[in-house]
C-alpha positions, 0 to 999 in steps of 0.5 A, a space after each residue: 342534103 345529098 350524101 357526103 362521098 369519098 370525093 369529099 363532094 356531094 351527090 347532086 341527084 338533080 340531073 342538069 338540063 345538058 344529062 336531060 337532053 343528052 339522056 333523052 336524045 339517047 333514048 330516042 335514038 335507042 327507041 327509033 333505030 336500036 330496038 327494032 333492030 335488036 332481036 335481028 342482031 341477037 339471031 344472027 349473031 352479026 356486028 352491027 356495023 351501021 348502028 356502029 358507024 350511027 353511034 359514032 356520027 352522034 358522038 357517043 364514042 368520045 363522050 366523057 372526054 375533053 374537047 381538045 382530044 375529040 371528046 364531048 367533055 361532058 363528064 362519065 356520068 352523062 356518058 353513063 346516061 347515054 349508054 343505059 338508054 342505048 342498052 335498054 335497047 339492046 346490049 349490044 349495040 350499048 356494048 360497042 360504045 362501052 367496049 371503045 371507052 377502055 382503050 380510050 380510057 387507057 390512051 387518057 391516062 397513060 398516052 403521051 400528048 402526042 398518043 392523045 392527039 393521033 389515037 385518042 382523038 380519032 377514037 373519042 370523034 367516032 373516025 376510028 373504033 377501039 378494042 382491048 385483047 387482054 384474055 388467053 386460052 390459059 389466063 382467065 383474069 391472072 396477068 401472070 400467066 400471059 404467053 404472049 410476048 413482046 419482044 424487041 426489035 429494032 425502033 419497035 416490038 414484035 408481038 406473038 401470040 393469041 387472044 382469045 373473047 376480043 369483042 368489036 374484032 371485025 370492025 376494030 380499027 385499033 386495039 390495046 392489047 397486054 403482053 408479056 416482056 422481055 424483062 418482068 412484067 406486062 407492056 401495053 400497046 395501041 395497034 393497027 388491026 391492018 397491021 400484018 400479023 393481026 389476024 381474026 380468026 373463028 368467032 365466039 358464039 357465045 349465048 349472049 351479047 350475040 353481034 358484039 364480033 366477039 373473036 379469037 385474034 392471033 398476033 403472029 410476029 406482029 411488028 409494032 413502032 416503039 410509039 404505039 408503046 403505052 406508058 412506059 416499060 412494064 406498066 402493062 398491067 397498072 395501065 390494064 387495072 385502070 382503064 378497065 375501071 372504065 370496062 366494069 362500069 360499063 357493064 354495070 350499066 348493061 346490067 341495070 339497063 336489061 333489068 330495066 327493059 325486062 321490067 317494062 316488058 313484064 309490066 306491059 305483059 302482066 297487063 295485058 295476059 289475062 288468067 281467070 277473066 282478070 290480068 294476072 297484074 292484078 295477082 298478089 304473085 305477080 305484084 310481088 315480082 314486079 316490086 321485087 324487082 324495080 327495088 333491086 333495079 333502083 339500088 343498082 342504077 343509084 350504085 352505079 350512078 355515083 361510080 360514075 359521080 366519083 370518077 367525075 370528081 377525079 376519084 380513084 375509082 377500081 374498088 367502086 367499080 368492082 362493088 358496081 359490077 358485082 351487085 348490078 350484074 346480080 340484079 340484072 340476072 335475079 331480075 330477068 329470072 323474075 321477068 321469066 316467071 312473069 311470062 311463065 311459058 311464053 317467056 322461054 320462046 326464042 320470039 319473045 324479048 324476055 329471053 334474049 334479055 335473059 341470056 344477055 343478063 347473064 353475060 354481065 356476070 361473066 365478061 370483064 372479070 367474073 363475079 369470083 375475081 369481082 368479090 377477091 378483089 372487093 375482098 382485098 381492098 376492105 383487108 
């Protein structure tokens, strides 16, 4: 019998025939049009605009989303499915997918009917791309401390400021961004990234998910309709907490992904390299990794994968992600520190898999909330 939940449901570990296909058809469009593009995109540090414009042809943008707002309503955990396989192959171009889900999320929950049907559905279709411009120069992770402002102005806002790691930023047709307003408090908004006043600037050159477009964005006295206001005044940051849910999940599945493709490619090399005439497969060292890892990758995928289950049932979900995220983005570092010591020396080389695999596995303990904030907030919730 599966384990009962919080849902009041049970986990059925069977996967349909429709998350079977959807898990395969993923995998081979991982396979035959992502990973050989992979190690291109990390070197470069270029978006991959036609994986972008690919992804969104094959629906994948509108994946956990009903019918009649452009989405497939085929639930968060075929969603989750699909994206693993994506980033297996490269978590970057997984990302991309996993990044548009926030701002969506945040339109599903808190936009109004018409909000759904003129900014969600374009979105879920794959006709626009998403993004969220939440993190400043001195704000970390704490809303309190957001300098940029919204003031009013006339049927609408004008928006001043800067953000800074907004991933997706040269091929975002639309992004929620948070700023502070005039009264207490934070509003959200959806905006046209051709409006005057949204402005990329210098990118992010971070060591990992190398192509994610990742920029510093400057919002200078950018003019918003009042209809482009998400939820009501001041909700800002109850509309922030709950679609980036959807943001920790996402990079929980990132995590369990790369530990996955860095076992594979750990268990294809102790096969194949050889060290006293044997392959070092065959070494009780070696051995040890490899177990040592698949355990840990089985614990995160099966954590993650109820997180998902319990948002299908309607669950409130914030305390589930945050544990996900923590754990998974953990293993997913242990794991391609593992798959280094497998490749030894080889491992190192900018040629070699392993490597990106193992900057990427670090990013997942940093982006969307670091492994700090992940523990205070798991903290607060069990005191």
């Amino acid at each position: 019998m599966a384990p009962a939940n919080d849902s009041g449901g049970e986990v059925d570990f069977n996967l349909s025939e429709q998350q079977k296909m959807l898990q395969r058809m993923a995998r081979e469009f991982a396979t035959k049009s992502v990973k050989p593009l992979a190690a291109e995109i990390d070197s470069s540090g270029q978006f991959p605009f036609d994986l972008a414009m690919e992804m969104a042809k094959r629906g994948y943008q509108g994946l956990p989303y009903p019918a009649q707002y452009g989405g497939s309503e085929v639930g968060y955990t075929s969603y989750t499915l699909a994206l693993e396989q994506i980033c297996q192959a490269s978590m970057t171009v997984g990302a991309i997918m996993a990044v548009n889900t926030v701002p969506e999320e945040a339109i599903f929950r808190f936009g109004n009917e018409e909000q759904k049907k003129t900014l969600l559905a374009p979105l879920a279709r794959g006709e626009l791309l998403g993004g969220i411009a939440f993190t400043e120069a001195e704000t970390g992770s704490d809303p309190e401390t957001i300098a940029t402002i919204a003031r009013k102005s006339g049927d609408g806002y004008v928006i001043t400021g800067q953000k800074h790691f907004v991933a997706l930023a040269p091929a975002a047709d639309l992004v929620l961004v948070f700023a502070k307003r005039e009264g207490k408090g934070l509003n959200a908004f959806i905006i046209d990234t051709s409006s005057s006043g949204y402005n990329v600037r210098e990118p992010c050159e971070t060591m990992g998910l190398r192509g994610l477009g990742t920029s510093v964005v400057y919002l200078d006295d950018l003019y918003v309709p009042q209809q482009n206001l998400l939820g009501e005044e001041g909700q800002g940051f109850e509309i922030l907490l709950e679609a980036i849910t959807l943001g920790r999940l996402g990079v929980a599945v990132e995590a369990v992904a790369v530990a996955q493709a860095a076992l594979e490619i750990s268990i294809d090399y102790a096969k194949q390299r050889k060290a006293l005439g044997k392959p070092i497969a065959r070494l009780p060292t070696i051995q040890w990794h490899l177990a040592e890892m698949v355990s840990r990758i089985e614990a995160g995928r099966w954590l993650v994968y109820r997180t998902a289950f319990l948002r299908d049932q309607g669950s409130d979900i914030k305390y589930e992600s945050s544990v996900a995220k923590l754990f998974a983005s953990q293993i997913a570092v242990e794991v391609t520190r593992m798959a280094m010591q497998v490749h030894g020396s080889y491992g190192t080389m900018k040629t070699m898999e392993v490597e990106r695999l193992y900057r990427d596995a670090k990013m997942t303990e940093i982006y969307v909330g670091i492994s700090e904030i992940q523990r205070n907030l798991i903290a607060n919730h069990l005191i």
